[in-house]
C-alpha positions in Angstrom: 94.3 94.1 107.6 92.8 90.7 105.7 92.8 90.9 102.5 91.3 88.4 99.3 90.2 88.4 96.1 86.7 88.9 94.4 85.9 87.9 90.9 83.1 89.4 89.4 82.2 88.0 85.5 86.2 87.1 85.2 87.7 90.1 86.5 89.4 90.3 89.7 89.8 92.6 92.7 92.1 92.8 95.9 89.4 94.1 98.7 90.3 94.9 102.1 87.9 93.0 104.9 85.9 95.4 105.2 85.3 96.1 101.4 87.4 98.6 100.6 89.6 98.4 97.3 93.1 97.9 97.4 93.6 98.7 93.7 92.9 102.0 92.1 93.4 101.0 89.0 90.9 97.9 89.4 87.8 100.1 90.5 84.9 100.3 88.0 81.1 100.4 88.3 80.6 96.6 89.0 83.4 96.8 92.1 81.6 100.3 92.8 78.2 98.4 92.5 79.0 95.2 94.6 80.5 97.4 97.8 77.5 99.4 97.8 75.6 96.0 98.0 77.8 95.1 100.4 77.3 98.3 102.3 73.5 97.9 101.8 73.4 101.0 99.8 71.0 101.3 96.6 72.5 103.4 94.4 70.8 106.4 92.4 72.2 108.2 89.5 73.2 111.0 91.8 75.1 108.9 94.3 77.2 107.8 90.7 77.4 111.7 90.3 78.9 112.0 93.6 80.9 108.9 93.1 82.4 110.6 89.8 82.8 113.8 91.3 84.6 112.1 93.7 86.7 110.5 91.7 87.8 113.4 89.1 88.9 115.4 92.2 91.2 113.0 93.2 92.6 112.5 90.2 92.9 116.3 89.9 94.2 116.9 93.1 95.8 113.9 93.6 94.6 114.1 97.3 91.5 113.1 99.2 88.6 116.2 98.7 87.4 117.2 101.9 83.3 117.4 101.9 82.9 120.8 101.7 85.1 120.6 98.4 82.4 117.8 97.2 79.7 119.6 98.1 81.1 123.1 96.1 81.5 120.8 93.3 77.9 119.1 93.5 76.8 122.6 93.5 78.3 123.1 90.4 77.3 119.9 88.5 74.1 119.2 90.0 72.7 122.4 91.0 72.5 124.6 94.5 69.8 122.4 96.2 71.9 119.3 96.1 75.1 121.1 96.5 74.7 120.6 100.4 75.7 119.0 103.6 72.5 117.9 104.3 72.2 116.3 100.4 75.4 114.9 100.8 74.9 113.1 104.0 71.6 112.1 102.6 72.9 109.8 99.9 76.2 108.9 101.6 75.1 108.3 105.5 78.6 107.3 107.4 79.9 110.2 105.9 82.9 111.0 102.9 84.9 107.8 104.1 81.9 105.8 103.0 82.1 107.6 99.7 85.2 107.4 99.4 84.7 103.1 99.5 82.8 103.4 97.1 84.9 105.7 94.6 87.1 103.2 95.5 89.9 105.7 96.7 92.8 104.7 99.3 92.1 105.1 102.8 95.6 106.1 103.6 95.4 108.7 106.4 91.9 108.1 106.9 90.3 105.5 109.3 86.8 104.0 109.5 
């Protein structure tokens, strides 16, 4: 895997070459906004939802959430009609792993 360095308004980030972060600790909105640029993804305020979501159960869990784990928990946050599959894939086309790139969450285990 290639790696490099972006700097966005003075701050630096170790990306994969394929745009995934390599630091946890680095991600923030304007790493999370620039991949999804990259990934030619226009972001909404429930994709961030999802993103955050995303996030928090990693932390929690200290694992990778499965979808249907997401999706349970979009239920709860954002209501039953966008606590689905069909939502989910809706905002996140390719899927969790594409989600996951953008919470900025390790890919170890998982492959694109």
């Amino acid at each position: 895997m290639i790696s490099h360095y972006l700097e966005l308004n003075g701050k630096r980030y170790l990306l994969s070459d394929n745009y995934q972060l390599l630091d946890l600790t680095s991600w923030d909105f304007q790493i999370r906004d620039y991949i999804a640029r990259q990934l030619n993804l226009k972001l909404s305020d429930d994709h961030v939802k999802v993103i955050e979501l995303i996030r928090r159960s990693y932390e929690q869990r200290e694992k990778h959430p499965f979808v249907r784990v997401v999706t349970a928990d979009m239920a709860r946050e954002m209501g039953p009609e966008k606590g689905t599959m069909r939502y989910f894939y809706g905002l996140f086309p390719k899927g969790i792993h594409q989600a996951f790139q953008l919470a900025g969450l390790p890919m170890q285990g998982f492959c694109f």
